[in-house]
Structures are given as structure tokens and as C-alpha cells.
N, CA, C and O of each residue as an XYZ file, in Angstrom:
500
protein
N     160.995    103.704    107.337
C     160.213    104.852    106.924
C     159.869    104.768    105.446
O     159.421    105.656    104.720
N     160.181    103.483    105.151
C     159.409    103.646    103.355
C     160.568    104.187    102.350
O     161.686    104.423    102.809
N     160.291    104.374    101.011
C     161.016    104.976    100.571
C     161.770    106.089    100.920
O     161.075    106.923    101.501
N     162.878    106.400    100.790
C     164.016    107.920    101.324
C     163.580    108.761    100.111
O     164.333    109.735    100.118
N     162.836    108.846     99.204
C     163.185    110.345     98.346
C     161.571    110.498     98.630
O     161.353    111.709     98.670
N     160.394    109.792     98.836
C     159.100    110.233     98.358
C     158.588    111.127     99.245
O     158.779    110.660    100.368
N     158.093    112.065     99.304
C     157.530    113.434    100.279
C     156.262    112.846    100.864
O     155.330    112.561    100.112
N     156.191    112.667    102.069
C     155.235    112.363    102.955
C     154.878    113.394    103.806
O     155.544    113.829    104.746
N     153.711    113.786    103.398
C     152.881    114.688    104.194
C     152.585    114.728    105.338
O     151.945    113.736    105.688
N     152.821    115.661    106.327
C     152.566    115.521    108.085
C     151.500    116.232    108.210
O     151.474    117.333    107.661
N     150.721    115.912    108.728
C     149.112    116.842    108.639
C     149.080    117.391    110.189
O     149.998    117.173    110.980
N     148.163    117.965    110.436
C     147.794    118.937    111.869
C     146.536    117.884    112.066
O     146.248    116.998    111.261
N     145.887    118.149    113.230
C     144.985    117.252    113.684
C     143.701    117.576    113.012
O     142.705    116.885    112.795
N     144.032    118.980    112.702
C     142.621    119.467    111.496
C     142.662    118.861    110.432
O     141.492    118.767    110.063
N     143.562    118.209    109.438
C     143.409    118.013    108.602
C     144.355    118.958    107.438
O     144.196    118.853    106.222
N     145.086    119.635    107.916
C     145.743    120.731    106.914
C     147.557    120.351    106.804
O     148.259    119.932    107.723
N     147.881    120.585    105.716
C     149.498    119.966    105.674
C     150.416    121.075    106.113
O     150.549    122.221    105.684
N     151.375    120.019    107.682
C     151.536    121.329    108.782
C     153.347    121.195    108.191
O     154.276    121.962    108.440
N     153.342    119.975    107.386
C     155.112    119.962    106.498
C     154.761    118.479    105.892
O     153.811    117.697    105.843
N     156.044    118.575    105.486
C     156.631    117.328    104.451
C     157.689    117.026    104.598
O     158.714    117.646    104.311
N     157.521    115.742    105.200
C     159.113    114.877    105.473
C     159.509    114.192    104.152
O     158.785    113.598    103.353
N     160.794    114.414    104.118
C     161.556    114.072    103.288
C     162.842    113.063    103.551
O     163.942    113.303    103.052
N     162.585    111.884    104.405
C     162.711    111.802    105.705
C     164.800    111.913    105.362
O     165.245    111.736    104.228
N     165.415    112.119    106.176
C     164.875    112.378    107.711
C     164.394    113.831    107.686
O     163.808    114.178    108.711
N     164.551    114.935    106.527
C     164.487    116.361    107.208
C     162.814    116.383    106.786
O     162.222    115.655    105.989
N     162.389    117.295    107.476
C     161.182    117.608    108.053
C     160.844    119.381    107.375
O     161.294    120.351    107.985
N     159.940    119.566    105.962
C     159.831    120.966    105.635
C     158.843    121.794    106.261
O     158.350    121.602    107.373
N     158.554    122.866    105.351
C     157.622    123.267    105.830
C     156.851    123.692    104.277
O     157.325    123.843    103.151
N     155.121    123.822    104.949
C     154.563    123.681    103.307
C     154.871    124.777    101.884
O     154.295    124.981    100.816
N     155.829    125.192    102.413
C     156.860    126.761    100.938
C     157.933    125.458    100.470
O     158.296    125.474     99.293
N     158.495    124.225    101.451
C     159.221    124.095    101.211
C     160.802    124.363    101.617
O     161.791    124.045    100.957
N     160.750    125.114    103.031
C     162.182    125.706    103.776
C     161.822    124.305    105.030
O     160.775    123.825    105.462
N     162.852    124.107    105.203
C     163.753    123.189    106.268
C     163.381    123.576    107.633
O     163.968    124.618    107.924
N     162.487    123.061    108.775
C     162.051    123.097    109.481
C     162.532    122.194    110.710
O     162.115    122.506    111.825
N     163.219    121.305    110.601
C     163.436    120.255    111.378
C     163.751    118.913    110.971
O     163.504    118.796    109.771
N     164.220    117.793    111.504
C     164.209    116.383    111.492
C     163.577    115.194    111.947
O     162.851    115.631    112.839
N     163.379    113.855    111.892
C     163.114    112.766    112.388
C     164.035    112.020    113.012
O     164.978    111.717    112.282
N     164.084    111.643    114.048
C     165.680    110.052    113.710
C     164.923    109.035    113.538
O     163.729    109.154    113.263
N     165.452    108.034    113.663
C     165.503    106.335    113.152
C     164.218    106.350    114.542
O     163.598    105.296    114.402
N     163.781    106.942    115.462
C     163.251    106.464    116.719
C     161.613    107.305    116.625
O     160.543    107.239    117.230
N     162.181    108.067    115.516
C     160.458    108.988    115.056
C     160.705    110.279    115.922
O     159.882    111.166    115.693
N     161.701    110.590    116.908
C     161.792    111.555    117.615
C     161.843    112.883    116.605
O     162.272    112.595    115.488
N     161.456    114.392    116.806
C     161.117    115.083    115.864
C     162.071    116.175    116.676
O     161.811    116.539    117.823
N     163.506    116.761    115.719
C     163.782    118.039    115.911
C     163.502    119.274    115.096
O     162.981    119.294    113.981
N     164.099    120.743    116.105
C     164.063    121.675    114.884
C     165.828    121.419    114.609
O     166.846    120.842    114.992
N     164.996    122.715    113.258
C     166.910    123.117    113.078
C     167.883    123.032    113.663
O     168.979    122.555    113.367
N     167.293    123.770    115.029
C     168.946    124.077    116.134
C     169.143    122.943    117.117
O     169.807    123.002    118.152
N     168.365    121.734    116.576
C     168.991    120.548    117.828
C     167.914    120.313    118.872
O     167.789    119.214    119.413
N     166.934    121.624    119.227
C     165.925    121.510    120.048
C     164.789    120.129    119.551
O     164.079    120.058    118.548
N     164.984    119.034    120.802
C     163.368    118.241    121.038
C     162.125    119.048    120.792
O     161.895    120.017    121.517
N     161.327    118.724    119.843
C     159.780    119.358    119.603
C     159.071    118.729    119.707
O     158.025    119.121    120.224
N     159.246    116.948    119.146
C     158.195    115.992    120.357
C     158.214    114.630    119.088
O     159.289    114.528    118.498
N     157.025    113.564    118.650
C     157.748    112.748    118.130
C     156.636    112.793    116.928
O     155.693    113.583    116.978
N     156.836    111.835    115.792
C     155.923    111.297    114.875
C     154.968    110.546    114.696
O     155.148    109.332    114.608
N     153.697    111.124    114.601
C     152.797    109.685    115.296
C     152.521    109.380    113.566
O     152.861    109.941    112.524
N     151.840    108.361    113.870
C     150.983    107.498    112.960
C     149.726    107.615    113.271
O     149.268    107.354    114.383
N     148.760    108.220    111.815
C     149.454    109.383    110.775
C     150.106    110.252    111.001
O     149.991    111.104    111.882
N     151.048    110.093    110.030
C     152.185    111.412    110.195
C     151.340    113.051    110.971
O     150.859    114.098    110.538
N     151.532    112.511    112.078
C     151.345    114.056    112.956
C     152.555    114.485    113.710
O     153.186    113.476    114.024
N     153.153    115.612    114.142
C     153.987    116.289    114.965
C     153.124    116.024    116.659
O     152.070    116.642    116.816
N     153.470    115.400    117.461
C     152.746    114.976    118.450
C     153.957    115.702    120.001
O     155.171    115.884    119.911
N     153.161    115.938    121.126
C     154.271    116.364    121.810
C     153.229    116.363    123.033
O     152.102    116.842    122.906
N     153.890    115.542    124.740
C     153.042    115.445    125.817
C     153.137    117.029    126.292
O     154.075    117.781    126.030
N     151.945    117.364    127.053
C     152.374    118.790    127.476
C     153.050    119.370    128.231
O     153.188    120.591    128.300
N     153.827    118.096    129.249
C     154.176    118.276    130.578
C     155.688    118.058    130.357
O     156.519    118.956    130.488
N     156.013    116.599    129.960
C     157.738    116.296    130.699
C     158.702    115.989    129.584
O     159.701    115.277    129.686
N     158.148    116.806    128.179
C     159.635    116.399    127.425
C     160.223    117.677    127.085
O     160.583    117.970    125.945
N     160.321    118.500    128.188
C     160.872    119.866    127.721
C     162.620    119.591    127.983
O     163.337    120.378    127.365
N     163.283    118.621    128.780
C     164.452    119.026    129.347
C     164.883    117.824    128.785
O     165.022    116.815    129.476
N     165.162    117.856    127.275
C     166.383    116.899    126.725
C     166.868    117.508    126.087
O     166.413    118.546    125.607
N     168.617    116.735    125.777
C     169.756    117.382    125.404
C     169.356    118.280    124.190
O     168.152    118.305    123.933
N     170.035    118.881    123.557
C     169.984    119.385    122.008
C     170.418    118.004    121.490
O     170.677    116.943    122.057
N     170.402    118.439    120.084
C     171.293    117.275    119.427
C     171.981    118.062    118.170
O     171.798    119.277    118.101
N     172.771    117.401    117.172
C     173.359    117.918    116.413
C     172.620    117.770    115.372
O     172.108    116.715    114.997
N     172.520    119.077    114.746
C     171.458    119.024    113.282
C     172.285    118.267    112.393
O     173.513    118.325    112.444
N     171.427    117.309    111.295
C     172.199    117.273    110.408
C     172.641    117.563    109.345
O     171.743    118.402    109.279
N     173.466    117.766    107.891
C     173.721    118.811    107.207
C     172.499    119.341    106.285
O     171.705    118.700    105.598
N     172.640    120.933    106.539
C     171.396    121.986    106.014
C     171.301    121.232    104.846
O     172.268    120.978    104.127
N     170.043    120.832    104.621
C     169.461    120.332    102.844
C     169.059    122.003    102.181
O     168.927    123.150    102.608
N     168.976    121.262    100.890
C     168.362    122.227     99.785
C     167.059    122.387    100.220
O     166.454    121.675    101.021
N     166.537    123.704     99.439
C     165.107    123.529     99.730
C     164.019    122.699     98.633
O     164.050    122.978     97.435
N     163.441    122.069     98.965
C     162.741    121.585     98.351
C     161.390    122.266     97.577
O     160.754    123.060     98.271
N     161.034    122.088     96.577
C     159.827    122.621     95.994
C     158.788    121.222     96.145
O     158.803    120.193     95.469
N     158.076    121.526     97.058
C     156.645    120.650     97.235
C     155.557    120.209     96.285
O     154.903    121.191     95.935
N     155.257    119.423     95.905
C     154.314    118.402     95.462
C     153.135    119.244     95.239
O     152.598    119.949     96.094
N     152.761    119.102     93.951
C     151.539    120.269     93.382
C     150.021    119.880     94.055
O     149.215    120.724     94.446
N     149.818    118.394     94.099
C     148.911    118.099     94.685
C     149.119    117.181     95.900
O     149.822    116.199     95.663
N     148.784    117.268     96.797
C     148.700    116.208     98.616
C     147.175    115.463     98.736
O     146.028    115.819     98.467
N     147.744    114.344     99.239
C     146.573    113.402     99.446
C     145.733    113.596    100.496
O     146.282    113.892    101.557
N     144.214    113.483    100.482
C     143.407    114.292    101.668
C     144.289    113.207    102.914
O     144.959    112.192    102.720
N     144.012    113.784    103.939
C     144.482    113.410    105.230
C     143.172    112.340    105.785
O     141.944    112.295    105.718
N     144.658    111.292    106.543
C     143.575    110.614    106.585
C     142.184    110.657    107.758
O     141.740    111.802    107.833
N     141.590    109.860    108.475
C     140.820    109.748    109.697
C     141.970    110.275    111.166
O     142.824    109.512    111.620
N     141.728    111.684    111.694
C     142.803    111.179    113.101
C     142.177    111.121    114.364
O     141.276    111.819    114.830
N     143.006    109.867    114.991
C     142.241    109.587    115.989
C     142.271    110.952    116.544
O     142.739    111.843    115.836
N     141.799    111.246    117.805
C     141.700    112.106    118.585
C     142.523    112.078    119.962
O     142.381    111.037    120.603
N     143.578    113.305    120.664
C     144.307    113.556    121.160
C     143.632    112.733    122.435
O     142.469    112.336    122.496
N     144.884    112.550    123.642
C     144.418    112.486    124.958
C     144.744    114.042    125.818
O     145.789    114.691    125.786
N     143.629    114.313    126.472
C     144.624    115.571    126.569
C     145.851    116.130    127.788
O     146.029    117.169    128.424
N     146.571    114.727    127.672
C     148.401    115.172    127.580
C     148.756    115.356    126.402
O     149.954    115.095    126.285
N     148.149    115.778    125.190
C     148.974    115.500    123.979
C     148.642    116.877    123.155
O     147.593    117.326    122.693
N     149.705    117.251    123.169
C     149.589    118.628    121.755
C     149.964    118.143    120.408
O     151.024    117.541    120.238
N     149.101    118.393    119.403
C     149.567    118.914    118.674
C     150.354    120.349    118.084
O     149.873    121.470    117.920
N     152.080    119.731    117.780
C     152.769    121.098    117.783
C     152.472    121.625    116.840
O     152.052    122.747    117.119
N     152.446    121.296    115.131
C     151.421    122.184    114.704
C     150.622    123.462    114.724
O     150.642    124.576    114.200
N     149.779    122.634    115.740
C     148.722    123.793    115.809
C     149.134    124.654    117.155
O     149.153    125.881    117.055
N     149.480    124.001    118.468
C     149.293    124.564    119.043
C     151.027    125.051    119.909
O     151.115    125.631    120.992
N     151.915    124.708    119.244
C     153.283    125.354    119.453
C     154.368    125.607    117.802
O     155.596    125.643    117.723
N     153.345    125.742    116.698
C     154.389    126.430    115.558
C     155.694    126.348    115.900
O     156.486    125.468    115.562
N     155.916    127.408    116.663
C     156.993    128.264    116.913
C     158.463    127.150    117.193
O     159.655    127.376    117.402
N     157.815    126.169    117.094
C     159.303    125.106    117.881
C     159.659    124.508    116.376
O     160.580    123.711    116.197
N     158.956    124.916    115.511
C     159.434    124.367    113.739
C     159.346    125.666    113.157
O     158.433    126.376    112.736
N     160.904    125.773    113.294
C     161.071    127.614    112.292
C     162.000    127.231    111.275
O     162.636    126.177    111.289
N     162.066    128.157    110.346
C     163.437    128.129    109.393
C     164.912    128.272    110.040
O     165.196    128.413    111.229
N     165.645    128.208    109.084
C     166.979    128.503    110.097
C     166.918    129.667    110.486
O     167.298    129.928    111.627
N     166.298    130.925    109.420
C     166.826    132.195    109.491
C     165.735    133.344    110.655
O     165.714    134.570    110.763
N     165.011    132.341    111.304
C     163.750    133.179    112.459
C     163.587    131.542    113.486
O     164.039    130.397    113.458
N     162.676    132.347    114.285
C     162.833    131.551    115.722
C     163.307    132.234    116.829
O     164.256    133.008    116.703
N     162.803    132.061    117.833
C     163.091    133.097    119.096
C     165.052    132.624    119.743
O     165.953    133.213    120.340
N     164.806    131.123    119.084
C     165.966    130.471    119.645
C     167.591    130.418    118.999
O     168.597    129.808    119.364
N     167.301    131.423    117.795
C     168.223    131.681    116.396
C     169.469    132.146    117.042
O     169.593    133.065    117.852
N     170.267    131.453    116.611
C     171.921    131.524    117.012
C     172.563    132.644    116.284
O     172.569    132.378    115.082
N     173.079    133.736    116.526
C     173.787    134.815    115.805
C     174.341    133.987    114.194
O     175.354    133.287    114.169
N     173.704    134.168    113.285
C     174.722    133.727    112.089
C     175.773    134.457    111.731
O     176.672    134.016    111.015
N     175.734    135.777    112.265
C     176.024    137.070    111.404
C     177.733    136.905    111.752
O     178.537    137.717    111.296
């Protein structure tokens, strides 16, 4: 994955910056902790939940049909938050989806939340 400290921008299929990997953790564009990568490009949130994988260009990519029923996994330890990069490089050319393919991004947010919201939020209290 290139250098480990440099912030690589994950874009939406529009063209707009949908986070910033830091690899392995995965922000969001304020800068709060949204999720991970592993070594395989596979993409979690916070709580361990599969959200789908990393394409090249860095997009959040996810089929619409059969990757709903894998294990959780174990997050790994909560990072700091990061303060994001004043300026981002335009995004590049993206190919265009097949349509088995979402972009989560745009069209499932909700599976990249902070720790502290998400429908799927574990009692902290």
C-alpha cells in the first residue's frame, strides 16, 4: 500500500473525497475514524462489520447481492483523529460500475459511521 503515514484519498464514483486512508484505518473527510483496510484491500467499519473492498482508484466498492454474511472481525486499536490535508488531488478518470457493483459511498454511507452513531452502535455507556 505505499507509504504507511501518507493520506490517500478514497473518492466516490462522482469524483468527491468519500475518506482518507491512512492505511490501514480508513477516515472520514472531518477526519473521525470510519473503518479499516487489511493486507487483502477488504474494507471494514468500526464495529468489525464487512462494507465491501478497495478498488483501484481508491474507491469503497461493494457487489449488491452476496457479501452481506461474513464474520465480523476484530477492530483494530481506536486511532487518534486525524486532521486532513488542506488541499486533495483532483480524482482521477473512474472507470464505470458493472451494475453488481455499489458504490458504498454514495449509495450505502451508513455502513462507514464514527464510533459514536450508526444504527449498529454497541451500548458504550
Amino acid at each position: 500500500m505505499g507509504n504507511v503515514e501518507k493520506p490517500i484519498p478514497v473518492y466516490t464514483s462522482r469524483g468527491d473525497v468519500g475518506g482518507i486512508l491512512v492505511y490501514p484505518y480508513i477516515y472520514n473527510p472531518t477526519g473521525e475514524w470510519i473503518g479499516w483496510v487489511t493486507p487483502e484491500r477488504e474494507v471494514y467499519s468500526v464495529l468489525g462489520v464487512f462494507v465491501g473492498r478497495l478498488g483501484n482508484p481508491p474507491r469503497i466498492l461493494r457487489r449488491r447481492a452476496d457479501e452481506y454474511q461474513r464474520p465480523r472481525k476484530s477492530p483494530p486499536p481506536r486511532p487518534k483523529r486525524i486532521y486532513p490535508p488542506a488541499t486533495i488531488p483532483l480524482p482521477p478518470m473512474m472507470p464505470e460500475l458493472a451494475f453488481d457493483t455499489i458504490d458504498v459511498f454514495i449509495e450505502l454511507p451508513q455502513l462507514l459511521h464514527t464510533m459514536d452513531s450508526g444504527e449498529l452502535k454497541e451500548d458504550l455507556g
